[in-house]
N, C-alpha and C positions, 0 to 999 in steps of 0.2 A: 392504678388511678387513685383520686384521692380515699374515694369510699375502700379500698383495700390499704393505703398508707392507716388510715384510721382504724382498720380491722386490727390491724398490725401490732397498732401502738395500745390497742386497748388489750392484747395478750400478755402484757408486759410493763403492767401500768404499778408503779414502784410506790416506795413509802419515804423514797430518799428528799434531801431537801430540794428546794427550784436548783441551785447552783448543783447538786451530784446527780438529777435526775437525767437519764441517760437519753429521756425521751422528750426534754425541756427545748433540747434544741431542734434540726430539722431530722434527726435521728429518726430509725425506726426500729423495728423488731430484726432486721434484715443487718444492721449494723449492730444493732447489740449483740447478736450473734456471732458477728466474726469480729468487729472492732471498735468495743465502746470506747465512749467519750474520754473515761478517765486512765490513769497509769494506776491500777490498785497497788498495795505492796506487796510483800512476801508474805507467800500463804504458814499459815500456824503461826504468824507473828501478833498480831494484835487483838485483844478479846473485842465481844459485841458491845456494840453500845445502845442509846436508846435508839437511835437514828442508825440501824444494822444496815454497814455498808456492805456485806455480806463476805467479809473478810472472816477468814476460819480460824480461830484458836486451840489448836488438840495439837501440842507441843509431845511428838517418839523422843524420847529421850535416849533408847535403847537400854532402861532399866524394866526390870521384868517383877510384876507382884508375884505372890507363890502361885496364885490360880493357874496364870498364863505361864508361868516356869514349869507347872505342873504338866499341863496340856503340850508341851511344848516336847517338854523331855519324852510324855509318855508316848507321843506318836515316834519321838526318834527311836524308843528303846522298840516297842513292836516293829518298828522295820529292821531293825538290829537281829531282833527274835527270829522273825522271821525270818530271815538271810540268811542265819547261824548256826539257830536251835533247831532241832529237829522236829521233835517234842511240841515246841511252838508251833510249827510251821503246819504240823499236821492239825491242831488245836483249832490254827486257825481258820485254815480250809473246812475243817468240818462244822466249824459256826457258819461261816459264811453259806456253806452244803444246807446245814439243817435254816435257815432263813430261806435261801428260796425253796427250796420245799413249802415250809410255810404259807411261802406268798402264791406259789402258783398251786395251791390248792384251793385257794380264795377261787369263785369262778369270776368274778368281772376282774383279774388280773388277764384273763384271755382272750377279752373282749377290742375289738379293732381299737376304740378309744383311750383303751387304759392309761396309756404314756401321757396322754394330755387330760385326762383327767385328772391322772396325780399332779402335773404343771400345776391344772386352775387349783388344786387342792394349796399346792405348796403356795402361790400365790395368793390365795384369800386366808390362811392360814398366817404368814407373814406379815400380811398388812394387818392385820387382825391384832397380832402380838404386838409389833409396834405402836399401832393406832390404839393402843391399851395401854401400855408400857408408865404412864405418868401416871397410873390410877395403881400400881403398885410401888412407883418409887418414891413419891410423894412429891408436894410443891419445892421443897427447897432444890431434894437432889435431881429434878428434872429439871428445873433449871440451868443448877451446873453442870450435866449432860449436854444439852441443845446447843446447836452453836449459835444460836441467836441471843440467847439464855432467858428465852421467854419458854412460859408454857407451848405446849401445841397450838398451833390456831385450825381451827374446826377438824379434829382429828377422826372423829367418827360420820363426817360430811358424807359418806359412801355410803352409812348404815339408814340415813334418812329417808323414808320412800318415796318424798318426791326429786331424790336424785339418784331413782334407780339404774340411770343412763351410767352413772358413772363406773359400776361395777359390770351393768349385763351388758353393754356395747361391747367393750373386750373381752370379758365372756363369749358371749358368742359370735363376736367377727372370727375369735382365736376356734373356738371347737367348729364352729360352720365351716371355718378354712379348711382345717385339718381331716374331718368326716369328707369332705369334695375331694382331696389330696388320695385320701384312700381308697375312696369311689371310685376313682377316674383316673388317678396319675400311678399311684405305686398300691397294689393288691399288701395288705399284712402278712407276711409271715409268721408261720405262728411259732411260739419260743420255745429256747431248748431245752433237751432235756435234761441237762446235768448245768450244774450250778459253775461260774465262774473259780478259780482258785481266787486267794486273800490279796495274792500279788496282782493280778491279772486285773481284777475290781480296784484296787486303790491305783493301780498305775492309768487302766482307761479313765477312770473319774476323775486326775489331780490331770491326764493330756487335754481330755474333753474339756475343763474349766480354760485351760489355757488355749486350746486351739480356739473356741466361741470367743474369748477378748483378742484373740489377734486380729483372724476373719473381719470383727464386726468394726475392731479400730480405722480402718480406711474409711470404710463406708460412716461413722460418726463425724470423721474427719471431714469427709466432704461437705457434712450437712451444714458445718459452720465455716468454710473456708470456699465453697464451690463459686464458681462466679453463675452461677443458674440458679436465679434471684428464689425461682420456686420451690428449691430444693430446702433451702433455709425456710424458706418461710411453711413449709411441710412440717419442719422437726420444729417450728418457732413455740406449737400447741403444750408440748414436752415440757419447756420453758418458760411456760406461765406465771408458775410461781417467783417471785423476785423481792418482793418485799418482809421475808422470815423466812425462817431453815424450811426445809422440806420434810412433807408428812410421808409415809409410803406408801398413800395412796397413789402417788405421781407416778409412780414404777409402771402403773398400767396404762397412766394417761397421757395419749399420744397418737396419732393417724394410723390410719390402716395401712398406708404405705411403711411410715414407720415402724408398725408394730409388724407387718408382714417380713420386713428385710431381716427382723429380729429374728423371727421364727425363722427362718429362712436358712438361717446362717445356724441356726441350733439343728435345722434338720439335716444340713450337710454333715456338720460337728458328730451327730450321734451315727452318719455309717460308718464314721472313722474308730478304727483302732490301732495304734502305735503295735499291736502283735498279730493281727491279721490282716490289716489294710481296711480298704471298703468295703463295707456290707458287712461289717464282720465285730461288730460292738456288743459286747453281750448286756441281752434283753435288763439284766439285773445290774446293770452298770448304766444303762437307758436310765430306767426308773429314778435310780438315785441323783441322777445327772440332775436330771428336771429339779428335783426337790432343792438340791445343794442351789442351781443355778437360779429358784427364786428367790431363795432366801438369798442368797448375797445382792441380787438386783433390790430387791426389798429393804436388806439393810443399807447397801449404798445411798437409800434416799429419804432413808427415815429422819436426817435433820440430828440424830441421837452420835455422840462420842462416850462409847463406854468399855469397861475394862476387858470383855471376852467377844469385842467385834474381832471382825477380822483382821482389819490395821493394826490392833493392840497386839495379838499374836504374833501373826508378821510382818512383821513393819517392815523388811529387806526386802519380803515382793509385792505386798497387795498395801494399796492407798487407800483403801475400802473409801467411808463414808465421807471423812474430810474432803480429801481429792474432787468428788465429784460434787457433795454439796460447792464446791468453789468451781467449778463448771459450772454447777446452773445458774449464777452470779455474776461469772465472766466465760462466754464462752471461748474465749482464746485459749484457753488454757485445759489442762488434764480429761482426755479423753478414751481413754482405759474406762472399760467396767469395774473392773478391780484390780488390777498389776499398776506397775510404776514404768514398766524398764524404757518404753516406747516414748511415755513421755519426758523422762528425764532424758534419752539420747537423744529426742530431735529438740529440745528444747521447749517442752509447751508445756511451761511450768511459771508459774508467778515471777519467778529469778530471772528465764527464761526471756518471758516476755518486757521484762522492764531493762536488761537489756540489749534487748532489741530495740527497744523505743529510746534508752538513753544513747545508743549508737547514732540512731538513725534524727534524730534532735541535734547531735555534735556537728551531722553529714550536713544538716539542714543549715546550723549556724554557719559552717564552715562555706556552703555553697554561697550564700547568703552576702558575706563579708567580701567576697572573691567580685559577686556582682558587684559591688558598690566601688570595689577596684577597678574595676573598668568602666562605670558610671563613671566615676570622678573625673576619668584625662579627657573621656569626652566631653562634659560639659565645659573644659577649659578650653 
């Protein structure tokens, strides 16, 4: 109805001028979601300007600073080491041995909730660094960070106490879910006794990343592509922000449904292990999973491009923050959490979609011209 067309358009109420505003014409939230008004260009091609069409500038060049060469190299050589050396291999087993020891002598590591306690830790701890991040880099270089290249806009909005909804709603929709889940659906088992090997942890922690963005890419797909009007207008809340980069506050804010399918899909992710199958993921490769997987959802939405994200590292597989800050912009395009490869094969990519759209404009003129060929003998 119209009172929901207007619910719609006030989730998504922009800063663009009357001619770019996506919601100027009879557009809604429902169509900016799967097919705005304009043809944007190629993403990492144009910087912001004042009127941020929300076009992203953070140009991979595929040249690497020492930091990131450093990081780079040192992960290839410890898998090297460990492959190879013996010496290493044992070095590193027994770090990995002596940490959980450590942690499961903590006693709330053995408590039914732990796993999701460390999640909301890793989460309020991430929004937290980012939503700070300009108070340690100062005005100029946070601006040439942002892809907007403004400061933050209201970056500490969550720490306010009259918008304590924004933090405790998914706080406790996520821990209320997960204590019901253990209640009633799946009893804890308690963890084991002997620590993962260095292989075993780095290999389940880099599938788990990669199995949770495959799993969850259909189901995001749907959200902006479904023709079942209410499925978009679900994840539409996600998508609020439009008129400046994104804070990483937004990482949390989003529907219960939404945020359910999320969780959902990470609790399938962590029975799986690439060496034992289902059920068989170790506890100390859980744990870390959670922490890695908020920080990257956190950093995917902080609005921030800088030299030790994750796109700067690897820019061959993960699209980190650019990618998606340009999905919450245009949702046709880049829907990965963090990888590339899915959307560079089917095409849902800023290149991608323009064309498609210049094809299907040539399809149009050409139809076009054809009728007016056959108009004309008739009216003689």
């Amino acid at each position: 109805g119209q009172s929901s067309r207007a619910a719609d358009n006030a989730l998504v109420a922009t800063s663009f001028p009357e001619s770019e505003n996506p919601l100027s014409s009879s557009s809604s939230l429902l169509s900016l979601l799967r097919v705005p008004q304009q043809d944007q260009g190629p993403v990492f091609s144009s910087p912001p300007s004042d009127e941020w069409d929300g076009s992203v500038s953070a140009v991979v060049t595929g040249e690497f600073t020492p930091f990131q060469i450093a990081v780079r190299s040192g992960a290839a050589l410890a898998a090297l080491a460990y492959a190879f050396v013996p010496e290493a291999h044992a070095s590193l087993d027994s770090g990995v041995s002596m940490a959980y020891d450590a942690m499961m002598s903590w006693g709330p590591a053995r408590a039914p909730l732990f796993e999701a306690e460390v999640a909301s830790f890793g989460f309020f701890a991430s929004i937290a660094f980012f939503s700070s991040l300009h108070l340690a880099l100062g005005e100029e270089r946070t601006k040439a960070s942002r892809f907007d290249g403004k400061m933050p806009t209201k970056p500490f909005e969550w720490a306010e106490p009259r918008n304590w909804q924004l933090w405790f709603n998914p706080l406790g929709s996520y821990l209320g879910s997960i204590w019901l889940y253990h209640m009633f659906l799946h009893e804890k088992a308690p963890p084991p006794e002997f620590a993962p090997s260095f292989g075993v942890l780095c290999g389940e922690l880099a599938f788990g990343i990669w199995l949770y963005d495959l799993l969850f890419y259909p189901i995001h797909y749907a959200y902006h592509n479904s023709n079942f009007g209410q499925m978009r207008r679900m994840h539409g809340y996600h998508h609020r922000i439009s008129s400046h980069a994104l804070n990483s506050l937004e990482t949390v804010q989003h529907s219960y449904i939404d945020g359910f399918l999320q969780v959902f899909v990470n609790i399938v992710v962590q029975q799986i292990s690439p060496f034992g199958g289902f059920g068989h993921k170790h506890f100390m490769t859980r744990v870390l999973h959670n922490l890695l997987v908020t920080y990257l959802l956190s950093e995917a939405h902080s609005g921030y491009d800088l030299p030790w994200m994750s796109h700067r590292i690897l820019p061959e597989f993960l699209g980190g923050a650019p990618r998606h800050e340009r999905h919450h912009h245009d949702g046709r395009v880049y829907y990965h959490q963090y990888f590339k490869y899915l959307d560079d094969f089917f095409g849902s990519t800023d290149e991608g979609v323009a064309k498609r759209m210049k094809k299907s404009k040539e399809v149009n003129e050409q139809r076009a011209k054809m009728s007016k060929g056959v108009e004309a003998p008739a009216a003689a």
